[in-house]
C-alpha positions in Angstrom: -21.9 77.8 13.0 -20.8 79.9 9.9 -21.0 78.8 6.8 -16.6 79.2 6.6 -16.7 77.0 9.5 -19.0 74.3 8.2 -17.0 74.0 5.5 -14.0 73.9 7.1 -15.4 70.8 9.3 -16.9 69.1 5.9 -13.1 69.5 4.5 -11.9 67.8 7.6 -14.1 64.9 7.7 -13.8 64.3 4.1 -9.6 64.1 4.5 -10.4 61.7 6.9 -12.3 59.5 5.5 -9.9 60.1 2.7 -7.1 58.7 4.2 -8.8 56.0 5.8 -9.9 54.5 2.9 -6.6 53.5 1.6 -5.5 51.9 4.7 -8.8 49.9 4.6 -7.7 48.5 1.8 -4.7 47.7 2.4 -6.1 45.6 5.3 -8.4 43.8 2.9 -6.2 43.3 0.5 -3.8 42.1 3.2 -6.3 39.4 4.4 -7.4 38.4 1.3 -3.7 37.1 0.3 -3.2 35.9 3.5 -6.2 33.5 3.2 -5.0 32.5 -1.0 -1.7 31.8 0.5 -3.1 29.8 3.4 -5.6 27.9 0.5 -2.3 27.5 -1.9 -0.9 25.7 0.8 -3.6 23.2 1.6 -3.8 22.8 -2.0 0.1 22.0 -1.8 -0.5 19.4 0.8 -3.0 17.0 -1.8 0.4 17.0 -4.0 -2.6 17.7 -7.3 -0.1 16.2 -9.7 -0.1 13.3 -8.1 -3.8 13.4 -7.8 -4.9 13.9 -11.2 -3.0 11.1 -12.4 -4.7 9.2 -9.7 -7.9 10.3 -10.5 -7.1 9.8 -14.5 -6.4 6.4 -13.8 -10.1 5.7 -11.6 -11.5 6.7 -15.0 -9.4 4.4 -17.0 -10.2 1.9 -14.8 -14.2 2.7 -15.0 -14.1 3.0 -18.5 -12.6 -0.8 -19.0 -14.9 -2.4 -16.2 -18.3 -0.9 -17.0 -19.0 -2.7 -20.5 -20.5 0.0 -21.8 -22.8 0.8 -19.1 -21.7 4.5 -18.0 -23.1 5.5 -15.6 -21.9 9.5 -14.8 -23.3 9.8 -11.4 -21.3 7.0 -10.4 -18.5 8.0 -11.5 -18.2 11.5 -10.5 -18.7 10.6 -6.9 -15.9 7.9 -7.1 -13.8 10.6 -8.3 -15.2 12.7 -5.7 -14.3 10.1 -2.9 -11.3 8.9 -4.2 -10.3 12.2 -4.5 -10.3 13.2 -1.1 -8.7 9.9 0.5 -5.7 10.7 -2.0 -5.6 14.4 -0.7 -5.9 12.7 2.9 -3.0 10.2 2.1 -1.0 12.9 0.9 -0.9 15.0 3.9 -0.5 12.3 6.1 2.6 11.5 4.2 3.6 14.5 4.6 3.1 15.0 8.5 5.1 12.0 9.1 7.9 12.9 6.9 7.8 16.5 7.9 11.6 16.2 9.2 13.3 14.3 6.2 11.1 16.9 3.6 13.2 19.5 5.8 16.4 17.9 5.0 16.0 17.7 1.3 16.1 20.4 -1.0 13.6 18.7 -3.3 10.7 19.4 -0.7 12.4 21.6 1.8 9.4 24.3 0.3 6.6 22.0 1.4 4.0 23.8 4.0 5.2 21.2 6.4 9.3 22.3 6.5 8.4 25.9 5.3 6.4 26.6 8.7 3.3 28.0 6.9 1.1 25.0 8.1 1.5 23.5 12.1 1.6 19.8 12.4 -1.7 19.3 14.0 -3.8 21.4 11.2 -1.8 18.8 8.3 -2.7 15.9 10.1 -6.5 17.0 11.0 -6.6 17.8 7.4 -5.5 14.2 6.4 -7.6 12.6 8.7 -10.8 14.7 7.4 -10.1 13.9 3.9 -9.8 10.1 4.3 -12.6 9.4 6.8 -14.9 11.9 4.6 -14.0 10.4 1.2 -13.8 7.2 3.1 -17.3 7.4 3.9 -18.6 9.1 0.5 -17.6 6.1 -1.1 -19.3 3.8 1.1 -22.5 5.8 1.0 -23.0 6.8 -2.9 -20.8 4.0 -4.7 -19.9 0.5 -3.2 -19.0 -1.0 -0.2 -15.9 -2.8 -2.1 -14.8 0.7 -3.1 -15.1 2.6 0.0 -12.9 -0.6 1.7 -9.8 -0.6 -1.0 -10.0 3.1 -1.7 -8.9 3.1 2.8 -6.9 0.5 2.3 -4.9 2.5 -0.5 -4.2 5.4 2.2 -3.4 2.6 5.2 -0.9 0.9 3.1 0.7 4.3 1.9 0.6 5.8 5.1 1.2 3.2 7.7 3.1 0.7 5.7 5.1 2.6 2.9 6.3 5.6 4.5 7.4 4.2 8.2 9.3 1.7 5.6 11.4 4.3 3.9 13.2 4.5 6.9 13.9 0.5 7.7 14.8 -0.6 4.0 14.5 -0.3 0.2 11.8 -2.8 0.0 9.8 -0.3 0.9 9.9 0.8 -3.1 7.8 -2.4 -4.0 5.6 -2.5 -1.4 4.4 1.6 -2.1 3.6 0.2 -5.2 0.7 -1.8 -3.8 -1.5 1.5 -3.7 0.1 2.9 -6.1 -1.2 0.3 -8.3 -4.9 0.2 -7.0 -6.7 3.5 -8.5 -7.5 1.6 -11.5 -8.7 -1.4 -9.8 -10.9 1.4 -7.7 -12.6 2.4 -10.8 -13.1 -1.2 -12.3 -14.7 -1.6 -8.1 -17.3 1.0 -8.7 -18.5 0.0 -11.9 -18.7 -3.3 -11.1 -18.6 -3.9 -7.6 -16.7 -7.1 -8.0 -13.0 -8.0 -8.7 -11.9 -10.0 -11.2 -9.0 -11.2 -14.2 -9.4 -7.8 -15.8 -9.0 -5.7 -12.2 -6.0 -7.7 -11.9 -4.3 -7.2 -14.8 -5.2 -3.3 -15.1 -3.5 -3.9 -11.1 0.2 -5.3 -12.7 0.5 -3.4 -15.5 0.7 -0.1 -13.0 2.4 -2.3 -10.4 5.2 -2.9 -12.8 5.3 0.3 -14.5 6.3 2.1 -11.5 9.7 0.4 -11.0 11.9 1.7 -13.3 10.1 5.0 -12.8 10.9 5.2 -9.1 14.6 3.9 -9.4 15.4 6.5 -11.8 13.9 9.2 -9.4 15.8 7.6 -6.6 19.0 7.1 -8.3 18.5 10.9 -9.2 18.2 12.7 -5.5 20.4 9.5 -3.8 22.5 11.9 -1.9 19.8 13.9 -0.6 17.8 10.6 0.5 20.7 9.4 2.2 21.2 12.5 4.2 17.5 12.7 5.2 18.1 8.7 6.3 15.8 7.2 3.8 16.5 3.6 2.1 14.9 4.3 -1.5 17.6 2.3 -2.8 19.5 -1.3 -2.5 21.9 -1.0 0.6 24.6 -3.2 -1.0 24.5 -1.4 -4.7 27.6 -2.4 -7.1 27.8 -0.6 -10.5 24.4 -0.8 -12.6 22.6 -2.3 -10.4 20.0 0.0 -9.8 20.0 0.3 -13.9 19.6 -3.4 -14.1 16.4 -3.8 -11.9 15.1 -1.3 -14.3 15.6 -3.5 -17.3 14.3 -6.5 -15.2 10.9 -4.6 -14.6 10.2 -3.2 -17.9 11.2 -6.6 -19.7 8.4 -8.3 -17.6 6.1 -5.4 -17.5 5.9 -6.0 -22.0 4.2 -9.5 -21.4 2.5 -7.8 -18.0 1.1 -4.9 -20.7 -0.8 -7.8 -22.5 -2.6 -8.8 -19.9 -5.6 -6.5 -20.8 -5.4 -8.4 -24.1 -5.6 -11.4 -22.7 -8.4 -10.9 -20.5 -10.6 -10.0 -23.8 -11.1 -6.2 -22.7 -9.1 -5.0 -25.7 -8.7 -5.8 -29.2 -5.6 -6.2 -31.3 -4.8 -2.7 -31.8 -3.8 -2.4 -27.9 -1.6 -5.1 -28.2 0.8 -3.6 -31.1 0.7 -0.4 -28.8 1.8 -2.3 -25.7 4.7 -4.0 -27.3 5.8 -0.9 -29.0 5.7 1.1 -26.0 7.4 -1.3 -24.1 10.2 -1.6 -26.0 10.8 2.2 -25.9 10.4 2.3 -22.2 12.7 -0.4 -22.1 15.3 1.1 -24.4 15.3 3.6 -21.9 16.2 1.4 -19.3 18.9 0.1 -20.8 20.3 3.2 -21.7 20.0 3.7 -17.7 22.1 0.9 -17.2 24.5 1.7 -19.3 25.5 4.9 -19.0 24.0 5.5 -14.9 24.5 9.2 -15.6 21.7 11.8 -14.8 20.9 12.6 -18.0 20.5 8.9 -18.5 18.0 8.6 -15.5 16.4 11.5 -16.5 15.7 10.2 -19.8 14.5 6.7 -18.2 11.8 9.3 -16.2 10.8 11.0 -18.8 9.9 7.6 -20.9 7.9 6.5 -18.1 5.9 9.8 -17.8 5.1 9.3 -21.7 4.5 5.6 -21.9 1.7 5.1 -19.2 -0.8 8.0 -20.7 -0.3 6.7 -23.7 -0.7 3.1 -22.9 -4.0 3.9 -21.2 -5.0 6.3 -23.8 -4.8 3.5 -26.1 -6.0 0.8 -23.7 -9.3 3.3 -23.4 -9.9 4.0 -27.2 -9.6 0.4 -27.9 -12.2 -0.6 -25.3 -14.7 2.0 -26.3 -14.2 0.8 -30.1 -14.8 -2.8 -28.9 -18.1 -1.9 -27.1 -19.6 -0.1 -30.3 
C-alpha cells in the first residue's frame, strides 16, 4: 500500500470513529435520563414531603421518650425502618387510588395516572418497602415498633383509603396512623407505651382535623368527581368550618397533655396555649368567611403551628433533662 493510500484509509477510519462517537453519546446520555426519570419517579411514589414530616416526628417522639438516654444507633435504624414502611404505605395508596388520582387535577401527574410506572411495579414496590422496613424494625429496634410501625401502613392502606370511597368518617379514622409516628419513636426508645405516648398520640390526632377539612373543603369539586367522601354528605353552611373550630378548641387542652404527663416544663405550656389560639383564630376565620382564601389561610396555620409546637415541645424536654 502507498503511503497516499494509507493515509487516505487512516482519514477514513478516523471520520468514522468521528462520527460515531457523538451518537454514542447520545445513547448514554439518553439512558442515563431515562434511568433519573425512572428513579424521580419512585421517588415520587414515597410522596418525601409527607415522609420527612413523618420521619421529623419519630425523632420528636425519641427525643421526649428516651430520658436522656440517646442512643444514635437506635435511632437511625428506626428512621431507617420507619422510613421505608411510609415509602411502602405511600405507594400502596397510590396503586389503589390510581383511578381517582387520574381524575383529579391535583395528582393527575402522579407516576400512577401519568403512565410512567405499571401497576404491578407500584405495588411490588410497596410491598418491598413495608415487609423490608417491617422486618428491619423487628430485627435492630423492638418488637413493639416493628408491630405498630405495620399496623400504621394496614390501617392506612386497608382501612383509610378503601373508606374514602364509603364515607367521610374515613377523615378520622386516617388519622389513627397519622397520629402514630411519634408514638413509634417514644416505642423504640422505650419499648413500652405509656401516658406520655398517648398524649404525644392526641395532640397529632387532633391537629390534623382542621388541617384536612380545609384541604378537603379546598379541592371538594374535584373529590366529588373522582367519587371520594372527604367531606360530611349532608353539609349546610359552615359546617365544615365549624368542625374545625370544634377540633382546634379541644386540641388547646389536648396540647397540654405533654405538660401534664411531666415531660415538659412550663415554658411548653405558654407555647401551646398561644399557638392554639392562633390556629384556632384561623379556624374561625374558616368558618366565617368559607372562602378559599380563608381555608387556605386555616392550612397554612396548621403547617406553622405543629413544627413549632414540637420544636418547643423538644427544646423544652432537652432543657428539663440537663
Amino acid at each position: 500500500m502507498n503511503s497516499a493510500a494509507a493515509q487516505s484509509t487512516c482519514k477514513t477510519a478516523y471520520s468514522e470513529s468521528s462520527a460515531a462517537e457523538p451518537a454514542y453519546s447520545l445513547s448514554s446520555r439518553a439512558m442515563d435520563a431515562a434511568l433519573l426519570s425512572r428513579l424521580a419517579d419512585y421517588a415520587e411514589l414515597t410522596k418525601p414531603r409527607i415522609s420527612i414530616m413523618v420521619l421529623l416526628t419519630v425523632i420528636v417522639g425519641y427525643t421526649m421518650g428516651c430520658e436522656g438516654n440517646w442512643q444514635l444507633s437506635v435511632l437511625l435504624s428506626t428512621l431507617l425502618g420507619v422510613s421505608l414502611v411510609a415509602s411502602g404505605s405511600s405507594a400502596l395508596n397510590q396503586y389503589l387510588e390510581r383511578f381517582s388520582d387520574a381524575a383529579m387535577p391535583r395528582t393527575a401527574g402522579r407516576p400512577l395516572p401519568r403512565g410512567t410506572l405499571s401497576p404491578w411495579e407500584v405495588a411490588a414496590f410497596g410491598i418491598a418497602c413495608g415487609l423490608s422496613g417491617t422486618v428491619w424494625l423487628a430485627l435492630t429496634v423492638n418488637m413493639l415498633t416493628a408491630l405498630l410501625t405495620l399496623a400504621t401502613l394496614l390501617l392506612y392502606v386497608a382501612v383509610y383509603t378503601p373508606l374514602k370511597r364509603r364515607t367521610s368518617l374515613c377523615t378520622a379514622v386516617g388519622a389513627v396512623p397519622g397520629a402514630l409516628p411519634p408514638v413509634l419513636g417514644w416505642a423504640a426508645a422505650q419499648g413500652t407505651l405509656d401516658a406520655g405516648a398517648f398524649s404525644l398520640f392526641a395532640v397529632l390526632f387532633l391537629w390534623q382535623f382542621p388541617h384536612f377539612l380545609a384541604i378537603a373543603w379546598l379541592y371538594r369539586e374535584q373529590y366529588e368527581r373522582a367519587g371520594l367522601k372527604m367531606l360530611p354528605r349532608h353539609r349546610s353552611p359552615r359546617i365544615v368550618g365549624l368542625l374545625a373550630v370544634t377540633y382546634a378548641v379541644v386540641l388547646i387542652p389536648a396540647s397540654l397533655l405533654p405538660h401534664a404527663a411531666t415531660l415538659t416544663g412550663d415554658l411548653y405550656a405558654a407555647a401551646a396555649v398561644l399557638l392554639g389560639i392562633i390556629y384556632l383564630a384561623g379556624a374561625v376565620l374558616f368558618a366565617v368567611r368559607e372562602s378559599r382564601s380563608a381555608a387556605r389561610g386555616l392550612l397554612f396555620v396548621s403547617l406553622i403551628y405543629l413544627p413549632c409546637l414540637f420544636l418547643v415541645m423538644t427544646f423544652d424536654r432537652l432543657r428539663l433533662l440537663m
